[in-house]
C-alpha positions as CSV (number, residue, x, y, z in Angstrom):
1,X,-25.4,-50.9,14.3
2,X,-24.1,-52.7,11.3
3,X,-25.1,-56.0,10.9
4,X,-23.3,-58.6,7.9
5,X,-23.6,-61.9,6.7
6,X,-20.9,-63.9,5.4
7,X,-21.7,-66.8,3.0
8,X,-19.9,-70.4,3.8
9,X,-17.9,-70.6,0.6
10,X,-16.5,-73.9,1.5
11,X,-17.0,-77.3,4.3
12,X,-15.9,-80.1,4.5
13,X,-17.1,-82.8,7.0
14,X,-16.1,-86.3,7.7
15,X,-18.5,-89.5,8.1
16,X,-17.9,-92.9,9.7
17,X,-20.1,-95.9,9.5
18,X,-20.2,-99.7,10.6
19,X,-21.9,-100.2,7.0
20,X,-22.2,-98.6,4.1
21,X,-26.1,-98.2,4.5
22,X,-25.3,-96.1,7.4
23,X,-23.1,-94.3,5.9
24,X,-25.1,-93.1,3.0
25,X,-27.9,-92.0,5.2
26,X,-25.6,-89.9,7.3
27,X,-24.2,-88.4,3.8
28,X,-27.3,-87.8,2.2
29,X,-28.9,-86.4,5.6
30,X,-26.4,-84.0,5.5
31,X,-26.6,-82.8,1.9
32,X,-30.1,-81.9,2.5
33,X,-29.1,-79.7,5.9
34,X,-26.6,-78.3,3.8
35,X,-29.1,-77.5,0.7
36,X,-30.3,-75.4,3.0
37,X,-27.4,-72.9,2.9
38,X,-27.0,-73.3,-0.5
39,X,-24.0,-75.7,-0.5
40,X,-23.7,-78.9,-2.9
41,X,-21.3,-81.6,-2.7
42,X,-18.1,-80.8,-5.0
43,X,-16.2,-84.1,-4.4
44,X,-16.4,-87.3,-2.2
45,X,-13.8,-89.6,-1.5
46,X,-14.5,-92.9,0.9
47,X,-12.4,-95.6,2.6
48,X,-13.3,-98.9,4.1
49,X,-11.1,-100.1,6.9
50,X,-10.4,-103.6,8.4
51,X,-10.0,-103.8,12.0
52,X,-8.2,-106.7,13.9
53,X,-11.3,-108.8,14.1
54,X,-11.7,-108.6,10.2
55,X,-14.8,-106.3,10.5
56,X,-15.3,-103.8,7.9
57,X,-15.7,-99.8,8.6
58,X,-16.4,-97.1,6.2
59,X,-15.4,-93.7,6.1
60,X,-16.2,-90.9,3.9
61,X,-15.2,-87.0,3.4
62,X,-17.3,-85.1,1.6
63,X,-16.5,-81.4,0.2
64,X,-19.3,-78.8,-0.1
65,X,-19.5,-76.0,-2.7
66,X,-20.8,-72.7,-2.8
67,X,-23.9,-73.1,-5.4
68,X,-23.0,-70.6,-8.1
């Protein structure tokens, strides 16, 4: 029985928040699950949104790196 592991080179996950507070716990929650398999963040790029009612929403992608 063979058994391999193949390392996550690359991720990238999306975020959405009613605030930016929210949003940067989600993020930095995240970062530290993703520590874990040796990922760091390579980029992020973030949005803010209006809806109808003039209420803000934020919105962030975030890329994750292979740590080399």
């Amino acid at each position: 029985m063979n058994f391999h592991l193949d390392l996550i080179e690359d991720k990238v996950e999306f975020f959405e928040a009613a605030d930016l507070k929210t949003l940067q716990k989600k993020i930095e929650s995240q970062i530290e699950i993703n520590k874990a398999i040796m990922l760091s963040v390579h980029s992020v790029s973030h949005q803010m949104h209006l809806n109808e009612n003039g209420q803000r929403f934020y919105s962030a992608v975030v890329h994750f790196k292979q740590k080399k």
